[in-house]
C-alpha positions in Angstrom: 80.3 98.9 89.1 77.5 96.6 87.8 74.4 96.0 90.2 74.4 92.8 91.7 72.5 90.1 90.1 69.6 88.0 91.9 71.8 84.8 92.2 74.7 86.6 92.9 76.2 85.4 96.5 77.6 88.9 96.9 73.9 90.5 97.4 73.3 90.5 100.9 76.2 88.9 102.1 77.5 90.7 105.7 81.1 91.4 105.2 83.7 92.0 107.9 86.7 94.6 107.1 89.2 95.1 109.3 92.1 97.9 107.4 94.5 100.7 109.6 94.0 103.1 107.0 91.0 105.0 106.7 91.1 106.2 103.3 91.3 102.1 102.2 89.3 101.2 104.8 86.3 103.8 103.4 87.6 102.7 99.6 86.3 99.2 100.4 83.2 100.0 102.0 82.2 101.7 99.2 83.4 99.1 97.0 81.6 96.4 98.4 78.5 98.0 99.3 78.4 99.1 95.8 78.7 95.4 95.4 75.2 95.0 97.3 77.3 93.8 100.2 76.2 95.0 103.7 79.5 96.4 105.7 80.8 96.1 108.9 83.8 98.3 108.7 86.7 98.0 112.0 90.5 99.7 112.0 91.3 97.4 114.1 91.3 93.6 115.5 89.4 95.2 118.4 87.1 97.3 117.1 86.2 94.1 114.8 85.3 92.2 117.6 83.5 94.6 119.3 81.5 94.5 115.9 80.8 90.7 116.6 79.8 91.1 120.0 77.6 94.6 119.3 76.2 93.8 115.9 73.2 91.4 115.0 74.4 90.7 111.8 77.0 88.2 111.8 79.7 88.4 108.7 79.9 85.6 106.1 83.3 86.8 105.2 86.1 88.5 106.5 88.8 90.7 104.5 91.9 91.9 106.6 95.1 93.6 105.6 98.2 91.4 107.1 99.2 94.1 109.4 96.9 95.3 112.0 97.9 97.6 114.6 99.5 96.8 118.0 101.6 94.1 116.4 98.3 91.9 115.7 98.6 90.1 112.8 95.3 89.5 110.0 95.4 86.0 110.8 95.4 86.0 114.4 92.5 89.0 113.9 90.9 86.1 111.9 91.5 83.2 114.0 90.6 85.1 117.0 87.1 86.5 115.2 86.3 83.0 114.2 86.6 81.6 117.6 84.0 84.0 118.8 81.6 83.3 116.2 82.5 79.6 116.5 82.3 79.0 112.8 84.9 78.7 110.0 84.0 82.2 108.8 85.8 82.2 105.0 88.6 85.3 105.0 90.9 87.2 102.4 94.3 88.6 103.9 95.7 91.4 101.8 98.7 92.8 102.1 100.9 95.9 100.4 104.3 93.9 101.6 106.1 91.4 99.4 107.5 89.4 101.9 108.1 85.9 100.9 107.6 84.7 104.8 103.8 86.5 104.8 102.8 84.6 101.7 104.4 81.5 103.4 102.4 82.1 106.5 99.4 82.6 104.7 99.8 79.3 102.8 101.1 77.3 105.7 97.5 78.2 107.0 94.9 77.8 104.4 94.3 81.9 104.3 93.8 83.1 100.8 96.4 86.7 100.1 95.9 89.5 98.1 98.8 92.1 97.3 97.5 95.4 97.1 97.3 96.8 94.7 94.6 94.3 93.2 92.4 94.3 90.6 88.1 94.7 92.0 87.3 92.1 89.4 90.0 89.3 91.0 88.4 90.3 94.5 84.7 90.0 93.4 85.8 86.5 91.8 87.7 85.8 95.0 84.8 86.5 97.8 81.6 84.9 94.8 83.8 81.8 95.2 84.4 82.1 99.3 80.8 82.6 99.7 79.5 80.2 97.4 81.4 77.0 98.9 
């Protein structure tokens, strides 16, 4: 991956992950960080707030799969996260499942969704834009 440039709105930017699966969850750390992104990295909607509350950085942008664990959906993670921070923190949803109703939800709601898998490149656009606005 290419070193982030001075301008880039990437560099610095504090980025909120919340993904179930380790090995994904880790993937994207990497990923971003590699991206001159600083991490916050949560399995869960929980362990994502408790990130909020605990950390002094605050993210500028949230990703979250669709499907969290205990039946907690990424938009409700989202929703919930913002409320806390009391700002319209800018999120991705991504998602392995096809389901027409989660890209209807999504939609419906002004969320942006990624199926998995996804190209780095289309996700580097996706957050340069998030964060830029």
């Amino acid at each position: 991956m290419r070193p982030p440039a001075d301008n880039d709105p990437l560099k610095n930017a504090t980025i909120l992950v919340i993904e179930d699966d380790a090995m994904q969850l880790m993937a994207m750390q990497m990923l971003l960080e590699s991206w001159g992104c600083s991490v916050l990295a949560a399995g869960s909607a929980v362990e994502a707030e408790a990130h909020v509350d605990e950390s002094a950085r605050k993210p500028t942008l949230i990703i979250s799969d669709f499907r969290l664990p205990d039946g907690v959906s990424g938009i409700q993670a989202v929703e919930r996260l913002r409320d806390i921070l009391q700002q319209p923190v800018p999120a991705i949803l991504q998602t392995g499942d096809t389901d027409p109703a989660l890209a209807r939800e999504a939609l419906e709601k002004s969320y942006t969704l990624l199926h998995k898998p996804y190209d780095p490149i289309q996700l580097r656009s996706l957050m340069s834009t998030l964060l830029a606005q």
